[in-house]
N, C-alpha and C positions, 0 to 999 in steps of 0.2 A: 494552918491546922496544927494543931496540937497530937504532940506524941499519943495521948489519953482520948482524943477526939478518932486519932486513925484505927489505933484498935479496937473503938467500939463500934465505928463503921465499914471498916474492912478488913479486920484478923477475925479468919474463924477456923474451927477444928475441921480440918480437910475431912470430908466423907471415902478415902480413897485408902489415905497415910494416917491418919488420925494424929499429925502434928498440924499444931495451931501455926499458919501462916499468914498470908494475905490473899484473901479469895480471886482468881479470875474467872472464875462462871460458877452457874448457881444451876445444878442440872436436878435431875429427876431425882437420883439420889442423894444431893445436899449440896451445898457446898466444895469445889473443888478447889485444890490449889495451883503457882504455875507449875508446880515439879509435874504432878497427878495429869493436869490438862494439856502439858507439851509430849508428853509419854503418847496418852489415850489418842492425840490427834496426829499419832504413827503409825498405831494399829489399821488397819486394810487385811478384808481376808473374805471369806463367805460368811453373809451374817445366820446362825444358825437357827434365828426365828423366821425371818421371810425367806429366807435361801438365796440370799444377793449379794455379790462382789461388789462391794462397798465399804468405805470411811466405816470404822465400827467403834468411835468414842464412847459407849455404853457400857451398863453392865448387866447382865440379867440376875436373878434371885442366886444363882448360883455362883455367878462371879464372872461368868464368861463374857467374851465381849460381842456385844452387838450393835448394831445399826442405830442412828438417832429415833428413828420410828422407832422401834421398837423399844427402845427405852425411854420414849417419851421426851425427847430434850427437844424444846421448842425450840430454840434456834440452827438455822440451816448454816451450812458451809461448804455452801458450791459458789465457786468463782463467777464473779460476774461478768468475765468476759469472756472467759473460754469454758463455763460451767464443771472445770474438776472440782471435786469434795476434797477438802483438805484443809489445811492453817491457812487463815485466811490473814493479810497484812492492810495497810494503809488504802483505802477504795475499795473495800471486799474483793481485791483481789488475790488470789494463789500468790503463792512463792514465784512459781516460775513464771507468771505475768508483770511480776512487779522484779523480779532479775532482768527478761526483758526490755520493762521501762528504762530500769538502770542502763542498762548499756547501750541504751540507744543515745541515752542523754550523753555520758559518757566519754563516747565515740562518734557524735557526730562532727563532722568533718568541716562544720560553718555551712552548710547547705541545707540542715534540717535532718539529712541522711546519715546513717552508719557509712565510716568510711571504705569505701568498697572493697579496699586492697585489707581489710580489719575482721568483712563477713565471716571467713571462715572460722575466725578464733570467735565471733558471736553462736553459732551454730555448735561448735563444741561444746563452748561453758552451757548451753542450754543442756545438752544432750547430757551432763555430768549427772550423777546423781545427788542428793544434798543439796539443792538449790541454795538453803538456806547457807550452808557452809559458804558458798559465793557471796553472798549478798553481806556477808560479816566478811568476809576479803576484799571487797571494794570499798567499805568503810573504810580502809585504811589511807593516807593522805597521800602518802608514795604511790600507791598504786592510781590514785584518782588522778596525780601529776604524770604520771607513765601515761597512762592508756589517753588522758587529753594530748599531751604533748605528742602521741603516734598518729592518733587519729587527724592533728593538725598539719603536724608536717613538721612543728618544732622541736623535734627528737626522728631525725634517720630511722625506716623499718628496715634497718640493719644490723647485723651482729655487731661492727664495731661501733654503729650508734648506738645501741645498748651498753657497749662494752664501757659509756664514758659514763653512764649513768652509777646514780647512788640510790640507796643502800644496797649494797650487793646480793644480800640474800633476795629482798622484793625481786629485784632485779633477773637472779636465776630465776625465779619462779615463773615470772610470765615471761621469759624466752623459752621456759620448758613448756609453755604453754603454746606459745605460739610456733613455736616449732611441732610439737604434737597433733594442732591443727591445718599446721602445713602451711601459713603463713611466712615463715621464716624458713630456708635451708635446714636439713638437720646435719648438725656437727658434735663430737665429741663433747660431751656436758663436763667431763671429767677433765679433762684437758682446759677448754677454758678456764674452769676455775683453776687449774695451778698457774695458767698463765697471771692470771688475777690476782694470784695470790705471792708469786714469785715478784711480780709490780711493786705488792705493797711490802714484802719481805725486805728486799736490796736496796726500798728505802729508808730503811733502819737502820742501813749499815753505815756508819760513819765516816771508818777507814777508805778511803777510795782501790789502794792495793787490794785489799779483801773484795771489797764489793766488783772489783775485775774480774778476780779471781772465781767467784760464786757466778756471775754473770756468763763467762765465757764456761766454765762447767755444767751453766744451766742449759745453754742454746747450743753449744757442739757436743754433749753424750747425754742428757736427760732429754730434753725437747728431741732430739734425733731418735732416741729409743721408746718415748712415748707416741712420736708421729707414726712408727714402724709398726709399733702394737696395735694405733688405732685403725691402720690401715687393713686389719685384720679382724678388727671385730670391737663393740666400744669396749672404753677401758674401765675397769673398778676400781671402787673405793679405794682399797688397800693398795693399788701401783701407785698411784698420786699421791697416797698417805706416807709410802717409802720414800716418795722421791722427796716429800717435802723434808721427812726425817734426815735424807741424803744431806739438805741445802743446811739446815740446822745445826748438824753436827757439823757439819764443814767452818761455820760458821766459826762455832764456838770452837775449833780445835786452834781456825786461826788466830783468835784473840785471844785465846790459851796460849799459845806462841810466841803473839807479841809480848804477850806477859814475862815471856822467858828470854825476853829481849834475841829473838830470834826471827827472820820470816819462815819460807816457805822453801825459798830456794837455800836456807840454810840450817834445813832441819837434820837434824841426827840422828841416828839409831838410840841414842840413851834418851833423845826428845819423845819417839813415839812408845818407846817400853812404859816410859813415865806417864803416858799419857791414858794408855791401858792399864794401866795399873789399877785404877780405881775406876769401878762400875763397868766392868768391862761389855757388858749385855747394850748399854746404853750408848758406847764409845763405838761399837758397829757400823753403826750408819755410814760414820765417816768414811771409812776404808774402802768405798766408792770413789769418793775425790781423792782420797789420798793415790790408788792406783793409780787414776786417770791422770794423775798429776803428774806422778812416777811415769807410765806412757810417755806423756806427751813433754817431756825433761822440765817438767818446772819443780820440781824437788828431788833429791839424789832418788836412787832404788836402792831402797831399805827392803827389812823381813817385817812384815804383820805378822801379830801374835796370830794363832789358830783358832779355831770355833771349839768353844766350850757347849760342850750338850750335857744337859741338863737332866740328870737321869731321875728325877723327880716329874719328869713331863713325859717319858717313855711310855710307848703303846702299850694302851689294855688287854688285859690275860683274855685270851681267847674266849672262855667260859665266860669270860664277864660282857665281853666285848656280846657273845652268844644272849647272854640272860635281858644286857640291855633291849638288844632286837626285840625278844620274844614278847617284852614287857609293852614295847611301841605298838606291835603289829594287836596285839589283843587287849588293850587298855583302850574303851570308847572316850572313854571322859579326856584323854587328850586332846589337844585341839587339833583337827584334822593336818592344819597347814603344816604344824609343829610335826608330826609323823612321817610325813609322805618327807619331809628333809634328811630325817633323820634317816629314813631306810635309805636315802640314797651316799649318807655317810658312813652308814654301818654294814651296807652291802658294799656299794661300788667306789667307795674310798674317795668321796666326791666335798673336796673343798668347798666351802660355803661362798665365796668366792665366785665358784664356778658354776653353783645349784643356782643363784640367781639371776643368773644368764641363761638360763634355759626358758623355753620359748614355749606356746603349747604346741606346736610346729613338731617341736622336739619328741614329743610325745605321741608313740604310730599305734593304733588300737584297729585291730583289724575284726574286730568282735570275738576271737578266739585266743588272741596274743597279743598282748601289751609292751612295745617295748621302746626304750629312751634312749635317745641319739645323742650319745654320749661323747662316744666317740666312732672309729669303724671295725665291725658293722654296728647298730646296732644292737644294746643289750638288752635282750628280754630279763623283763618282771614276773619274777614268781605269784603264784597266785595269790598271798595274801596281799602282797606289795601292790600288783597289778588288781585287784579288788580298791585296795586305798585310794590309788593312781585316779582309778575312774570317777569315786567318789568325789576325789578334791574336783577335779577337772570341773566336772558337775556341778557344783558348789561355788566355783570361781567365778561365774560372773554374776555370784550375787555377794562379793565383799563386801564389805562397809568401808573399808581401809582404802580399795580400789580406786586409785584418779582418774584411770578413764577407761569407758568402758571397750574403748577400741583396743587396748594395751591388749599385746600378745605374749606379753612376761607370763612364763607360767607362776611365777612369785611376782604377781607387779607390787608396786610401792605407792608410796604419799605423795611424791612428786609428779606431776604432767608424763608419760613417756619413759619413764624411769623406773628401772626394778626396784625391789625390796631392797635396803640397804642392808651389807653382808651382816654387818655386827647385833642388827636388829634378828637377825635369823640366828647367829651365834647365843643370844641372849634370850631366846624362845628355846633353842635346843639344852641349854644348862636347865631352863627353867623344867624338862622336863624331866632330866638327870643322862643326857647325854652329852659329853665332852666332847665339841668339833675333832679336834685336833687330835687324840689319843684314838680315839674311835677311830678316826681316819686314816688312821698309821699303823694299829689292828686289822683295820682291812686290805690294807694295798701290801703288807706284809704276808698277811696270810693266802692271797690272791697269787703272790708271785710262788709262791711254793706249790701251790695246786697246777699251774700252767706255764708256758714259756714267758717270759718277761717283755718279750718283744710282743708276745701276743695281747698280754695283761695291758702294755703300756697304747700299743695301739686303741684298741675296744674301751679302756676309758678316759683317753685325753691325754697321759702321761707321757712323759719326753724318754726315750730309751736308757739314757743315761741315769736316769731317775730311777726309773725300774729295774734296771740292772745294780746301782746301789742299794737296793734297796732288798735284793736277792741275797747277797752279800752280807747286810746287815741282821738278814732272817737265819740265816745260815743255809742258805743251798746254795748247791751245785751245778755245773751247767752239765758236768756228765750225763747227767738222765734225759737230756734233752738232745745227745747226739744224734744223729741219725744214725740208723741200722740198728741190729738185733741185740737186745741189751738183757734177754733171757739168759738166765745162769746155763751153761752146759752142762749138760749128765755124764 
């Protein structure tokens, strides 16, 4: 067929968009396109001419959408094997009759059957929303070699038979999947991947001293202080992200070293001055291994330079820190998720970090009081906050973003089982002109001047030491917090 031949039998002016495409249905109202016909065959609602919860691919005179009856479109799109109305694929079947199919074929196990020990993770992906999203994720080749090789037996339903599999990302994905349907253990997602990633790091390393050195730094003070945190709750983006920083910079401080025709065990005071000297922000990381190393006598005990704070990054002026709030809590047009973060940065000093680890669990609504288990007891949400609160809550299990609908994350994410990633929430929050971090050092400042530090640090998660620096840096006093009568005398 000829270029000239196709657009005179199949490019026409969409009746919908009114750009000339290539038509896929010819309905009541003209011509459709595929942008116009994958839209309309989303729409589901009450149709407003017969009064029926129904597919409403139409349009009536006035533009609204209605029912195929009622709009006249002679072709039907009800499934022919379980009769839902909807996008019909290959058999006139549904989306989710023909996801179904797919993973029956998939996952059978050479018997004809789904492999038994596999059902559960069948029953999830059904119950996902976005069918269609699945059915473009099995397309992929990795995945169709993954899930034959479980179902057969030629790939372990194991974590470390997974753990030998390639491409790593496919790879997370359907262990976060099959751990979310309870097929697999659930273990620290965060954690594997450094383990994974620490594998393929030390195999970069050429030098063999180095690569010891990095090694045993990894498995007696990072692996020990990661297993201790996860044993406490899972771990975040951002601890994995440090520690990988920890291994990098370690890295490069010692082949900076060698450069200096020096090791480790023969480093000098004028080696690490020179080493700080330049970019000191970035040279950071290091001063974990270098410690530990100092510790544990594998290089003298030297002075690390001091932490430069950055008075360009200092917590926002009260007023402003004030004007931000008032602007979230009474602007509709923001996006609800984007709000309800924000109050819990601008009120209760709550790292983004730690806003994605909240659970709806977390969140206690007794019909009269709202309040968020933050830390103990309990902090109640004032009324616009807690008006927000119930809103999102509400709203949450009809995301579109949501992977699964079982997730208890009050922020869930894109992956299986896994929350909102922090920096994705950091990047919602700038977007709607609130600063994580300034904003959050505005409030936990302000907070400690209003109340005892010890009280502030308990009720929202904060370590004492923290809090009590942080008194200090606001400029008060522990006087007013003695006990006894602290009335002036007459």
């Amino acid at each position: 067929m000829t270029p000239e031949e196709y657009e005179r039998w199949h490019v026409r002016t969409c009746a919908r968009c009114g750009r000339r495409a290539a038509k896929s249905a010819e309905w009541s109202d003209g011509p459709i396109c595929r942008t116009c016909y994958e839209r309309a065959m989303r729409v589901r609602g009450c149709c407003p001419g017969c009064r029926t919860e129904r597919l409403l691919p139409g349009q009536n005179d006035a533009g609204a959408p209605v029912c195929r009856d009622c709009a006249g479109i002679v072709r039907d799109f009800f499934c022919d094997r379980c009769g839902f109305e909807g996008p019909l694929l290959g058999g006139r079947l549904c989306e989710c009759c023909t996801l179904a199919d797919t993973l029956s074929r998939l996952l059978d196990d050479g018997t004809g059957r789904v492999a038994p020990s596999l059902k559960p993770l069948v029953t999830a992906l059904l119950e996902m929303d976005r069918p269609k999203s699945r059915l473009i994720w099995l397309r992929n080749p990795n995945v169709v070699r993954l899930l034959r090789g479980l179902a057969t037996g030629a790939i372990p339903l194991t974590h470390d038979g997974l753990h030998q599999e390639t491409p790593w990302r496919t790879v997370v994905h359907l262990r976060d999947l099959l751990m979310d349907s309870g097929v697999l253990p659930r273990v620290d997602r965060q954690l594997m991947l450094y383990q994974r990633w620490l594998t393929e790091r030390l195999a970069t390393v050429e030098d063999p001293e180095h690569r010891r050195h990095l090694q045993h730094f990894a498995i007696w003070h990072q692996m020990r202080r990661l297993r201790s945190k996860a044993e406490k709750g899972p771990l975040g983006r951002s601890q994995t992200s440090q520690t990988k920083q920890e291994i990098t910079q370690a890295g490069a401080f010692l082949t900076w070293l060698a450069d200096r025709g020096r090791t480790i065990e023969h480093c000098q005071q004028a080696d690490l001055d020179a080493w700080h000297t330049e970019k000191l922000a970035t040279r950071r990381p290091a001063q974990t291994f270098l410690r530990w190393c100092m510790k544990t006598n594998r290089m003298p005990r030297l002075t690390l330079p001091p932490q430069v704070i950055n008075q360009d990054q200092g917590p926002l002026h009260q007023h402003r820190r004030l004007a931000i709030l008032r602007r979230v809590l009474n602007d509709d047009s923001l996006p609800l998720r984007a709000r309800v973060a924000a109050a819990l940065v601008l009120l209760y000093a709550q790292p983004v970090t730690r806003i994605v680890r909240l659970t709806v669990d977390d969140v206690l609504d007794d019909g009269t009081t709202v309040t968020v288990r933050l830390g103990d007891p309990p902090s109640p949400l004032p009324e616009p906050v807690a008006d927000l609160m119930r809103a999102y809550i509400q709203s949450r299990q009809h995301l579109p973003y949501a992977s699964s609908r079982s997730s208890q994350w009050l922020f869930p994410g894109r992956q299986p089982g896994q929350p909102m990633n922090p920096v994705s929430l950091q990047v919602h929050l700038r977007e709607i002109g609130v600063p994580p971090q300034r904003g959050r050092t505005s409030a936990i400042r302000q907070l400690v001047l209003q109340a005892p530090a010890p009280v502030i640090a308990k009720a929202l998660g904060y370590h004492d030491k923290t809090a009590t620096r942080l008194v200090t840096e606001a400029g008060g006093t522990w006087s007013r917090y003695a006990p006894g009568d602290h009335e002036r005398r007459r």
